[in-house]
LOBA-330581 format. One record per residue: residue number from 1; z, y, x of N, C-alpha, C in turn. Coordinates in Angstrom, 3 decimals, m for minus. Layout:
% LOBA-330581
n; nZ; nY; nX; caZ; caY; caX; cZ; cY; cX
NUM; Z; Y; X; Z; Y; X; Z; Y; X $
...
END
This chain:
% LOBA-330581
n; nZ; nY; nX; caZ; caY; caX; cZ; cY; cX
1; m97.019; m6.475; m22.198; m95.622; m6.718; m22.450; m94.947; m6.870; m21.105 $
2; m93.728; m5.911; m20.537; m93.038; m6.089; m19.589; m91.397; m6.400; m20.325 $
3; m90.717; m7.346; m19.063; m89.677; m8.052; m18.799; m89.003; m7.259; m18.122 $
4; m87.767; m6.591; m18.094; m86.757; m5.610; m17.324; m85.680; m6.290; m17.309 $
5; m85.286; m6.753; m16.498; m83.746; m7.485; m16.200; m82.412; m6.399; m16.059 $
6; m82.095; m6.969; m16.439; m80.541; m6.747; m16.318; m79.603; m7.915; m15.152 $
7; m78.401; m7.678; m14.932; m77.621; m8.562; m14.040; m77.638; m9.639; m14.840 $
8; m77.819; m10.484; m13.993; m77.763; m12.019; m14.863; m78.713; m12.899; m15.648 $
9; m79.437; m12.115; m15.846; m81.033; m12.555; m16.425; m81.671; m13.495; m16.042 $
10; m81.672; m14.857; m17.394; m82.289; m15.777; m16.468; m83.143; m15.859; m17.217 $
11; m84.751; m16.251; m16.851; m85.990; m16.480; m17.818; m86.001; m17.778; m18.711 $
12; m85.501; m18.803; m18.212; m85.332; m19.844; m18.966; m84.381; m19.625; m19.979 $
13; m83.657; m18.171; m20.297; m82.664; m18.642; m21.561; m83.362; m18.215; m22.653 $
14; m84.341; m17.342; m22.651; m85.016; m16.715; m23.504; m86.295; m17.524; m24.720 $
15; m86.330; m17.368; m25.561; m87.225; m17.860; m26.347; m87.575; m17.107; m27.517 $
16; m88.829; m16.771; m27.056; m89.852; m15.009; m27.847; m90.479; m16.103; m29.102 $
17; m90.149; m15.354; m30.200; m91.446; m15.478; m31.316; m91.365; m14.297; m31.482 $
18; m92.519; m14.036; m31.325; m93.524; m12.473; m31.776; m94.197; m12.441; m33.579 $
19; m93.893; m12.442; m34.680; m94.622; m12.980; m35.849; m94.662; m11.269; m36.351 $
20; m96.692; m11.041; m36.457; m96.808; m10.179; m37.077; m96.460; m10.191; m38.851 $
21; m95.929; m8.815; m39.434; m95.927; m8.661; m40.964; m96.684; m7.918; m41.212 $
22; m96.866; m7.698; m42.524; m97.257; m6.704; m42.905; m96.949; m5.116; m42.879 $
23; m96.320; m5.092; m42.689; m96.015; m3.725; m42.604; m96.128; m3.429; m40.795 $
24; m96.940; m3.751; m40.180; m97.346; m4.122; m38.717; m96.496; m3.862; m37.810 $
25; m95.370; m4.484; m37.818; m93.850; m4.307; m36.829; m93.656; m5.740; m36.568 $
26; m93.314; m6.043; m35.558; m93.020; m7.296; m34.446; m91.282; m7.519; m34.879 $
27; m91.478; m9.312; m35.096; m89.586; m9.868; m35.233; m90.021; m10.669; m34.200 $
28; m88.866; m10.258; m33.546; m88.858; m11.297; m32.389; m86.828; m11.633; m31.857 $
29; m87.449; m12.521; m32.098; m86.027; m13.364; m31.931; m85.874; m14.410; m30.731 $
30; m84.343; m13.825; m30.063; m83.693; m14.127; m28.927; m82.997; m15.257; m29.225 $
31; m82.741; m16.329; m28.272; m81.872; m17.267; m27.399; m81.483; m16.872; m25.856 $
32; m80.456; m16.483; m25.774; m80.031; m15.932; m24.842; m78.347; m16.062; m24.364 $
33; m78.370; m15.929; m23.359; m76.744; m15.733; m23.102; m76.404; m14.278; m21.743 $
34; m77.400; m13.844; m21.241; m77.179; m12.473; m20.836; m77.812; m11.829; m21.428 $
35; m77.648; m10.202; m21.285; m78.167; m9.163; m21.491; m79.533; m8.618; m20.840 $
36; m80.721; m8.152; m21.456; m81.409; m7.895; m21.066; m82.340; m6.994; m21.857 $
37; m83.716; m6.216; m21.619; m83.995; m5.400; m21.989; m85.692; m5.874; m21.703 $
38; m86.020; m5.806; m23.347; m87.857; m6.211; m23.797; m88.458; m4.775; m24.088 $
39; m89.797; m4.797; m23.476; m90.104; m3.572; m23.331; m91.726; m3.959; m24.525 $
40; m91.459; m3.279; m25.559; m93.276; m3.851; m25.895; m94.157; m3.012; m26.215 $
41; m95.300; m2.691; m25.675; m96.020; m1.438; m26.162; m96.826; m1.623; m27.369 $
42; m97.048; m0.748; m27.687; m97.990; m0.756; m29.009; m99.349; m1.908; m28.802 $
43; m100.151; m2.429; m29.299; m100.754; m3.370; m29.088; m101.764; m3.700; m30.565 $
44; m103.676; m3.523; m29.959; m104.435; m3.827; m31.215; m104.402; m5.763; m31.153 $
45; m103.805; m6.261; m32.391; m103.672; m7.302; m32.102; m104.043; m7.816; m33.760 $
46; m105.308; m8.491; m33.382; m106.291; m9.212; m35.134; m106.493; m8.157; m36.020 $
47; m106.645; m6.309; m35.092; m107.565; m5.662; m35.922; m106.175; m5.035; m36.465 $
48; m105.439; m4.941; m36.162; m104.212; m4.567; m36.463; m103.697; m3.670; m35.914 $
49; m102.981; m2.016; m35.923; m102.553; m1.684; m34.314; m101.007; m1.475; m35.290 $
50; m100.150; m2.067; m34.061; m98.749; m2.104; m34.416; m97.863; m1.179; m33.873 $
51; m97.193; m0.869; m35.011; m95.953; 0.361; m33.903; m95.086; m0.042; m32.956 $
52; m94.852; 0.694; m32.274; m94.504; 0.633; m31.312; m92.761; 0.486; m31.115 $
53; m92.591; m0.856; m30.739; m90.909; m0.792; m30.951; m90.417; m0.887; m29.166 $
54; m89.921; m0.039; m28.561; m89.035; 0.564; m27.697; m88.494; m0.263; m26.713 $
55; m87.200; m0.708; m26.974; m86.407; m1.285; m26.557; m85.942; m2.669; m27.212 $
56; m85.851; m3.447; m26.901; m84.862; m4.699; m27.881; m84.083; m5.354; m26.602 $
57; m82.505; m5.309; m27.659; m81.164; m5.720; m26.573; m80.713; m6.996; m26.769 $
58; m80.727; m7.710; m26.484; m80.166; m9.145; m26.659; m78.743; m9.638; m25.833 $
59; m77.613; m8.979; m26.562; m76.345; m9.326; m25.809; m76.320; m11.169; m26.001 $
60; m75.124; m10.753; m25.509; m74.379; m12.471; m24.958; m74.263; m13.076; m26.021 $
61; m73.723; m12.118; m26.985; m73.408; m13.813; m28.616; m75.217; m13.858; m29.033 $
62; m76.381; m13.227; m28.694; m77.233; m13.967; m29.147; m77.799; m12.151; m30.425 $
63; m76.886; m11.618; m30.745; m77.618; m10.046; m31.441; m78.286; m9.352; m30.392 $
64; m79.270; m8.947; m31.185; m80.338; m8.600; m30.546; m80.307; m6.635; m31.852 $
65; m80.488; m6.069; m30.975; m80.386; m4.536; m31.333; m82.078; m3.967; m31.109 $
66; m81.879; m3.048; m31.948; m83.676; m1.935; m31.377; m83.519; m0.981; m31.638 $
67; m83.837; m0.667; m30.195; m84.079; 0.792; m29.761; m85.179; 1.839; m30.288 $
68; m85.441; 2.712; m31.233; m86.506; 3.168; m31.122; m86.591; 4.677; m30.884 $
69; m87.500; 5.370; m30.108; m87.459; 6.479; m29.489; m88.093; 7.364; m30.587 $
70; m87.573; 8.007; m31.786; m87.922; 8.609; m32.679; m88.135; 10.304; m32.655 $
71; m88.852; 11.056; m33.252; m88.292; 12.467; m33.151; m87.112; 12.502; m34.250 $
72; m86.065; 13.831; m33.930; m84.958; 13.613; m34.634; m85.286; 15.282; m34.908 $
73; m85.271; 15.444; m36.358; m85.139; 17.074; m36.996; m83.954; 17.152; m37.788 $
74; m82.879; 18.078; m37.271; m81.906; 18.115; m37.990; m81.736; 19.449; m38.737 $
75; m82.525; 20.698; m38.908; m83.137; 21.728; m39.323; m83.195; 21.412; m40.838 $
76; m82.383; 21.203; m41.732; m82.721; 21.148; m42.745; m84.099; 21.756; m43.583 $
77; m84.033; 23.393; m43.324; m84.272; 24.113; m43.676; m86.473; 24.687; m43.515 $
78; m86.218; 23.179; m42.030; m87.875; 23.010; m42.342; m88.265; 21.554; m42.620 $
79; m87.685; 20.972; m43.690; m88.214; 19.759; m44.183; m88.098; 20.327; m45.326 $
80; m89.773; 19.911; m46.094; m90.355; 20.318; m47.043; m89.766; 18.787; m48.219 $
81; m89.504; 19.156; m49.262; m88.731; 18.026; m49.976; m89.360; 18.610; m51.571 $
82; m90.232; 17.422; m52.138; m90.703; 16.984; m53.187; m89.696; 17.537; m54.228 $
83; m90.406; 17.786; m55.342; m89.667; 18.476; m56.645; m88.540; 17.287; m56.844 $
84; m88.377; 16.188; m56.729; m88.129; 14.964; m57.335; m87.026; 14.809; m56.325 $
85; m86.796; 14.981; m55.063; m85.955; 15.042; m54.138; m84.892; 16.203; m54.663 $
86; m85.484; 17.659; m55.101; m85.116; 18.302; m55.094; m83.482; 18.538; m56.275 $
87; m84.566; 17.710; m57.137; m84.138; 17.602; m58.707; m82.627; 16.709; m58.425 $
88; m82.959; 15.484; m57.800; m81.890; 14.649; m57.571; m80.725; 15.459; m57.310 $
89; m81.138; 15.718; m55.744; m79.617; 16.428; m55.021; m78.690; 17.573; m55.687 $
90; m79.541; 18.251; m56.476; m78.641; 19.071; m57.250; m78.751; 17.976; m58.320 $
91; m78.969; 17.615; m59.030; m78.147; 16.357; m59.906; m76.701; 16.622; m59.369 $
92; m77.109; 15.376; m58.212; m75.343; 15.181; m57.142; m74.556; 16.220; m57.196 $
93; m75.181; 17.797; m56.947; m74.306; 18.797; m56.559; m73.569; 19.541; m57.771 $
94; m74.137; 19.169; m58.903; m73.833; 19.941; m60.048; m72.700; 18.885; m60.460 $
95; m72.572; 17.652; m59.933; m71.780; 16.494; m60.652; m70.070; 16.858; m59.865 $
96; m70.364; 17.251; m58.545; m69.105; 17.400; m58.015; m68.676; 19.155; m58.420 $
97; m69.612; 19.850; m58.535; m69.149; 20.565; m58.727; m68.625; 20.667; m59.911 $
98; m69.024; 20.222; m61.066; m68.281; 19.856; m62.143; m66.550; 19.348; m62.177 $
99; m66.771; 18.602; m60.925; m65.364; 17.889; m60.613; m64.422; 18.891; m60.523 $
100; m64.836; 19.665; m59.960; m63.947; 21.329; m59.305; m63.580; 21.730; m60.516 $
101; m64.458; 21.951; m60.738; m64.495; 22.790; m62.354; m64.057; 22.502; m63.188 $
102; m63.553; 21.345; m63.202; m62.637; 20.686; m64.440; m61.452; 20.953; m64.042 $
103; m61.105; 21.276; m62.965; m59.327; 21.842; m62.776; m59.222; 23.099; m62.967 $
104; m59.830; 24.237; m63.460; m59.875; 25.553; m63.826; m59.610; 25.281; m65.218 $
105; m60.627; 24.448; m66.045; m60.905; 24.192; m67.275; m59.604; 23.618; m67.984 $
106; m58.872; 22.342; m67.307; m57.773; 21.431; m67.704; m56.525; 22.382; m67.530 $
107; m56.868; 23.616; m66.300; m55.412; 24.203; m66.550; m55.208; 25.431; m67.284 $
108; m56.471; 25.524; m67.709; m56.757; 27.092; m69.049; m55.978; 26.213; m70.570 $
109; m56.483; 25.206; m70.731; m56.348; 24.187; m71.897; m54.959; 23.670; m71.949 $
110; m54.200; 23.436; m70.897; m52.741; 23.067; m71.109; m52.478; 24.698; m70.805 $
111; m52.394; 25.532; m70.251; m51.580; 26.745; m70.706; m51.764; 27.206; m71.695 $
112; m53.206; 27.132; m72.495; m53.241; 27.551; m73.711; m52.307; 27.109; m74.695 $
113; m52.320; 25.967; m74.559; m51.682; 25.019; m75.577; m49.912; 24.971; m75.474 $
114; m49.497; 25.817; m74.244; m47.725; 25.621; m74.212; m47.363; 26.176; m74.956 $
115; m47.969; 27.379; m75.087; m47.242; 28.078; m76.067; m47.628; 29.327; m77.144 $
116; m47.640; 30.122; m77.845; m48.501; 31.237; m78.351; m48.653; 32.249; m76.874 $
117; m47.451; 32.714; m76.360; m47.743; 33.806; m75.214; m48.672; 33.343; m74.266 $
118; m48.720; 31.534; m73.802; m49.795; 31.539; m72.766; m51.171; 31.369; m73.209 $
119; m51.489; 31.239; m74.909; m52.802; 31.477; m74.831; m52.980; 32.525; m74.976 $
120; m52.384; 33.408; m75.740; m52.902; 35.047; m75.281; m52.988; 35.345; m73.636 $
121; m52.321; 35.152; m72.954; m52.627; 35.038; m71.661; m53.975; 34.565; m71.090 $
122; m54.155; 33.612; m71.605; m55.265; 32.756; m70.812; m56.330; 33.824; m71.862 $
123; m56.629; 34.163; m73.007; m57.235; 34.784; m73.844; m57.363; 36.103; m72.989 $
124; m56.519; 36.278; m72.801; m56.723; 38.151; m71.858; m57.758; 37.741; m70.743 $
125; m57.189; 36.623; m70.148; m57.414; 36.063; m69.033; m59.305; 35.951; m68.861 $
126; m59.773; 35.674; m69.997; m60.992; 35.308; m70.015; m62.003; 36.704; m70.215 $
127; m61.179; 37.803; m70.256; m61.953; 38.858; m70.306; m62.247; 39.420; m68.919 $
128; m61.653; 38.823; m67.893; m62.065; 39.653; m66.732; m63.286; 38.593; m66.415 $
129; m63.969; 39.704; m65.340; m65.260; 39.215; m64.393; m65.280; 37.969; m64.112 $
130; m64.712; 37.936; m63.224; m64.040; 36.238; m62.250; m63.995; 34.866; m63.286 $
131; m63.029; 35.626; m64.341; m63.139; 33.958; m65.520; m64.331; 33.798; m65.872 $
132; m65.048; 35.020; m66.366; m66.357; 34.583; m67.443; m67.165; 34.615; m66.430 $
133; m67.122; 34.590; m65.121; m67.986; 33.944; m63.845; m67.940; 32.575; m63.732 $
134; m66.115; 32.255; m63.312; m66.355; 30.495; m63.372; m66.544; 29.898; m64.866 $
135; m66.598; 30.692; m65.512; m66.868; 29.765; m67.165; m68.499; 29.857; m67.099 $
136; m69.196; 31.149; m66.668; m70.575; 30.599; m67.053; m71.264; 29.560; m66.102 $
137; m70.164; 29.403; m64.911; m71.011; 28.836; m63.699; m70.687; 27.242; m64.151 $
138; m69.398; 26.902; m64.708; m69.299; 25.644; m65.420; m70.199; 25.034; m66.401 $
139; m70.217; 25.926; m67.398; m71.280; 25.970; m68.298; m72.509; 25.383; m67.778 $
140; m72.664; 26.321; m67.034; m74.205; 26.217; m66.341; m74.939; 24.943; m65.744 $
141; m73.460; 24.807; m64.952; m73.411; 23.563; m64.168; m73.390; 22.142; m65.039 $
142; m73.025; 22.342; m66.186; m72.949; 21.203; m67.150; m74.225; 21.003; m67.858 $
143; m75.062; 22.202; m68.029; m75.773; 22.390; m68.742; m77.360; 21.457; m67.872 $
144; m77.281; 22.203; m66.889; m78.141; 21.080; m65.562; m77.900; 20.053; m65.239 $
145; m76.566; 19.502; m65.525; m76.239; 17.919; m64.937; m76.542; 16.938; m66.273 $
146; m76.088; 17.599; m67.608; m76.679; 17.043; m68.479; m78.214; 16.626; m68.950 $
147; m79.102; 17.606; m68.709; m80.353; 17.529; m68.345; m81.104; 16.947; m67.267 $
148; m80.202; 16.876; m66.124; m80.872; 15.744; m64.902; m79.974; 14.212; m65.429 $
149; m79.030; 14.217; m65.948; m78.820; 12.733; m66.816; m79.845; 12.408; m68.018 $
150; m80.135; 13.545; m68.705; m81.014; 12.775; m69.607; m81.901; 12.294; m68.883 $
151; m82.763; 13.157; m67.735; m83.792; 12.639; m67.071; m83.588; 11.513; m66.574 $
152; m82.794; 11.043; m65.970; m82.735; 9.692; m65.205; m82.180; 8.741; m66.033 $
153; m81.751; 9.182; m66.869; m81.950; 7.977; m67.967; m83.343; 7.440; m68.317 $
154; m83.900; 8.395; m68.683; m85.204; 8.475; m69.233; m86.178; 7.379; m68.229 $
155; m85.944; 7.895; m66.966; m86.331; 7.425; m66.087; m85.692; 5.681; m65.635 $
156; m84.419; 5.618; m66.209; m84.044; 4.362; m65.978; m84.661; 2.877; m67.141 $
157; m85.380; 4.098; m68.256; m86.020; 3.047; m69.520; m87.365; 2.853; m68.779 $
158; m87.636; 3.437; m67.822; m89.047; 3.216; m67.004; m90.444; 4.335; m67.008 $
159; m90.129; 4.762; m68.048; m90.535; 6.080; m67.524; m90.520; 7.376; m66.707 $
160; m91.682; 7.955; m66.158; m91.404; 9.117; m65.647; m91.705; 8.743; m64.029 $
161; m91.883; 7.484; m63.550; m91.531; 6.879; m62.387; m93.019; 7.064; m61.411 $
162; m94.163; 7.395; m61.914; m95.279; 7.599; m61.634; m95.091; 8.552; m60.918 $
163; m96.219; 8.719; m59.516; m95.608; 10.221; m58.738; m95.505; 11.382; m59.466 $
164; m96.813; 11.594; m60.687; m97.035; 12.985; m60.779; m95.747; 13.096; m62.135 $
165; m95.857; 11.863; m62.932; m95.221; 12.037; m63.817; m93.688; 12.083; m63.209 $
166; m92.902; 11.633; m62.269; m91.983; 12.283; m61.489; m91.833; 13.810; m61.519 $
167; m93.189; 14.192; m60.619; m92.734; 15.395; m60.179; m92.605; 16.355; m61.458 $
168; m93.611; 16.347; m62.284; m93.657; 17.226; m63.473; m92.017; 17.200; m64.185 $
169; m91.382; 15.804; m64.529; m90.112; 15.963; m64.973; m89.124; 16.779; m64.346 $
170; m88.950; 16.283; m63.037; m88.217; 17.097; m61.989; m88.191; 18.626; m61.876 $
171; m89.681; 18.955; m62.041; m90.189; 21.004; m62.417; m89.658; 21.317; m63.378 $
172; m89.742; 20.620; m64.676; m88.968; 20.488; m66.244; m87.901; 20.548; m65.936 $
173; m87.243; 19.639; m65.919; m85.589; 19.544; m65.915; m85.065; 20.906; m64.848 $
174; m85.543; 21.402; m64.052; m85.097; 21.998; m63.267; m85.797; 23.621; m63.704 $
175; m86.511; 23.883; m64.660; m86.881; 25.000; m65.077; m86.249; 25.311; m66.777 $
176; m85.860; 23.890; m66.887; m84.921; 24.091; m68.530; m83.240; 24.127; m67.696 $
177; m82.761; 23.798; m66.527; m81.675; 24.133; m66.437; m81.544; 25.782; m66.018 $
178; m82.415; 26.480; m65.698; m82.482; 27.899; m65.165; m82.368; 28.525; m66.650 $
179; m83.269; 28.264; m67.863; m83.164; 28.902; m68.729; m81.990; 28.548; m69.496 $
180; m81.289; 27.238; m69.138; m80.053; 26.777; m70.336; m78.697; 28.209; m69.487 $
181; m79.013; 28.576; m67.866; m77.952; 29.269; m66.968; m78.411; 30.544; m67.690 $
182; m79.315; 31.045; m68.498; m79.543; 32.442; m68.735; m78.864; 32.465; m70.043 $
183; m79.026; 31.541; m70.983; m78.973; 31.597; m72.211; m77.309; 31.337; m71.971 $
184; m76.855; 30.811; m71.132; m75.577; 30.686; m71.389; m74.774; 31.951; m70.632 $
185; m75.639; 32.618; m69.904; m74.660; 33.822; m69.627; m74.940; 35.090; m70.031 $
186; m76.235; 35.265; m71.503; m76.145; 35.889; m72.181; m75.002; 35.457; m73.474 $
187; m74.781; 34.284; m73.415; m73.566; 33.497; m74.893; m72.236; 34.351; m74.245 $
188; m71.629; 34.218; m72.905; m70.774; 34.340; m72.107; m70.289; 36.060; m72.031 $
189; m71.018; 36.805; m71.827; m71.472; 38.084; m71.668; m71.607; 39.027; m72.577 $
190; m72.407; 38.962; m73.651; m72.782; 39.492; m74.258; m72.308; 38.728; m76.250 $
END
């Protein structure tokens, strides 16, 4: 364990408790009134080897900060992410996108409704490409968010919470929303 001063550093203001946990990471708590910088290396200590924490800052009111020198991957695209991760985030993504999608939907439904000419309008309207695109993609999108709600409901009565039994739901829910997007843009389509 090395001591790195800073301006002002006096040894007598300091007072270290080191208390190992379980999860083998060091609390150590400052009395202090300057700034200074604890350096602690990793350390086998009662058969134990502890990670390694960096830096710790101990300003003037007495907070104490940590530094830790981590790798940082911001590459989305090579972090490998569990069915169950997977399942979630489109949860999220199908929920806002829903949000969108309800202002296409709310303004087909009040023009329909002004008058006879604007639902024939909106009626014509639904025969081109583009509408019965955002209608099946709504659809679709409802059709998956409803199915990752049942799941996490399901999951909120306490089931499903087991890793494998996780992941298997997550493959499910996410292989019945692909077939609810087919079946609904053969309904849409055809």
């Amino acid at each position: 364990m090395g001591i790195y001063t800073n301006v002002g550093f006096k040894p007598y203001c300091i007072w270290v408790n080191i208390v190992l946990q379980f999860n083998f990471t060091f609390i150590v708590n400052f009395n202090c009134f300057y700034s200074f910088t604890l350096i602690v290396p990793s350390v086998i200590f009662g058969g134990f080897l502890e990670k390694q924490v960096d830096e710790l800052h101990c300003e003037q009111d007495g907070q104490v900060t940590v530094k830790k020198q981590r790798p940082v991957n911001l590459d989305l695209t090579t972090i490998s992410m569990p069915a169950t991760a997977k399942a979630s985030i489109f949860h999220r993504v199908t929920g806002v996108a829903l949000f969108f999608a309800l202002t296409f939907v709310i303004w087909a439904w009040s023009e329909s409704l002004s008058s006879a000419e604007s639902f024939e309008f909106v009626k014509g309207l639904f025969n081109g490409f583009i509408a019965k695109f955002i209608a099946w993609g709504t659809v679709s999108v409802l059709g998956y968010h409803l199915i990752g709600g049942i799941r996490h409901m399901i999951m909120d009565m306490g089931h499903w919470e087991e890793l494998e039994s996780g992941n298997l739901s997550a493959k499910v829910s996410m292989a019945l929303g692909v077939v609810f997007a087919v079946l609904a843009g053969v309904w849409i389509w055809f």
